[in-house]
N, C-alpha and C positions, 0 to 999 in steps of 0.2 A: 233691539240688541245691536244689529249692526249698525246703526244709526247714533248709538252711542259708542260704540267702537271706533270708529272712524273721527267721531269728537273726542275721543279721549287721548290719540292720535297727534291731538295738537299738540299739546298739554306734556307729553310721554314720547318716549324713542326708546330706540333699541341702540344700545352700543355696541363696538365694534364685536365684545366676546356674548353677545346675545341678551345681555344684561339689561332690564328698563332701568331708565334714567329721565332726570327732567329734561325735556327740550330747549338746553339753552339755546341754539341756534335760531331755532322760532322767535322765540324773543330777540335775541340781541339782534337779527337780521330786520325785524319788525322796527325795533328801536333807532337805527339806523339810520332805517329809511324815513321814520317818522320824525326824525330831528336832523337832521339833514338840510330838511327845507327852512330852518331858522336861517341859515346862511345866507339864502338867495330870494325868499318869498318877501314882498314888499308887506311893508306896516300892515298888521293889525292881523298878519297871515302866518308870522314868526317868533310866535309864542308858542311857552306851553305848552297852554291849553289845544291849539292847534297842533303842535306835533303829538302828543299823545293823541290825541282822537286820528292822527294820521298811523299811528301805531296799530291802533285798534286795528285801524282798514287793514293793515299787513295780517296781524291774527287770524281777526274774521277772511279773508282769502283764502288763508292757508286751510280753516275748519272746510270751507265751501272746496277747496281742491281736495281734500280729503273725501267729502261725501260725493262727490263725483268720481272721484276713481274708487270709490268702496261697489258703488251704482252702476258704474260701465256695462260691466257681463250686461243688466237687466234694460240697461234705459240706449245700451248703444244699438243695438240691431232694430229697435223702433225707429231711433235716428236715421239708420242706415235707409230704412225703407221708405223716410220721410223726405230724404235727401237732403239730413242738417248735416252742414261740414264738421268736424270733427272739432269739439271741443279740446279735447287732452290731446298733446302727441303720444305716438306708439308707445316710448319710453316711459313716460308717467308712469304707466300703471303696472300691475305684477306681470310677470314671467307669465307665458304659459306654454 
């Protein structure tokens, strides 16, 4: 359940008056960046085909930044004892 929460996440947001809404942001910040590189990428790197799949990478990060700051409480104090450097900054993840 929370595993899918956290993916649905991607997908979904909250607006300013608490309301869901699609995540345009997600997308068009993903878009962006994944077309972007037509501009500057040498042949055969500045198509398409190659910026959408550069898209995707933006989504998919965002779904994987999602299940890591869903995860912290449980997977960061393992970390802590393991002495892995902090993946997320402080601010990522909720208030507490």
């Amino acid at each position: 359940m929370r595993i899918s929460h956290a993916l649905a996440w991607t997908v979904v947001d909250k607006s300013d008056s608490g309301h869901r809404m699609f995540a345009l942001s997600t997308f068009t910040s993903s878009a962006a960046g994944g077309f972007v590189g037509i501009a500057y990428l040498p042949d055969g790197y500045n198509d398409v085909t190659h910026a959408e799949q550069r898209m995707a990478m933006g989504i998919e990060g965002k779904a994987i930044s999602n299940l890591l700051s869903e995860f912290q409480p449980v997977w960061g104090p393992v970390a802590a004892k393991l002495r892995v450097p902090k993946l997320l900054p402080e601010w990522w993840g909720p208030k507490r």
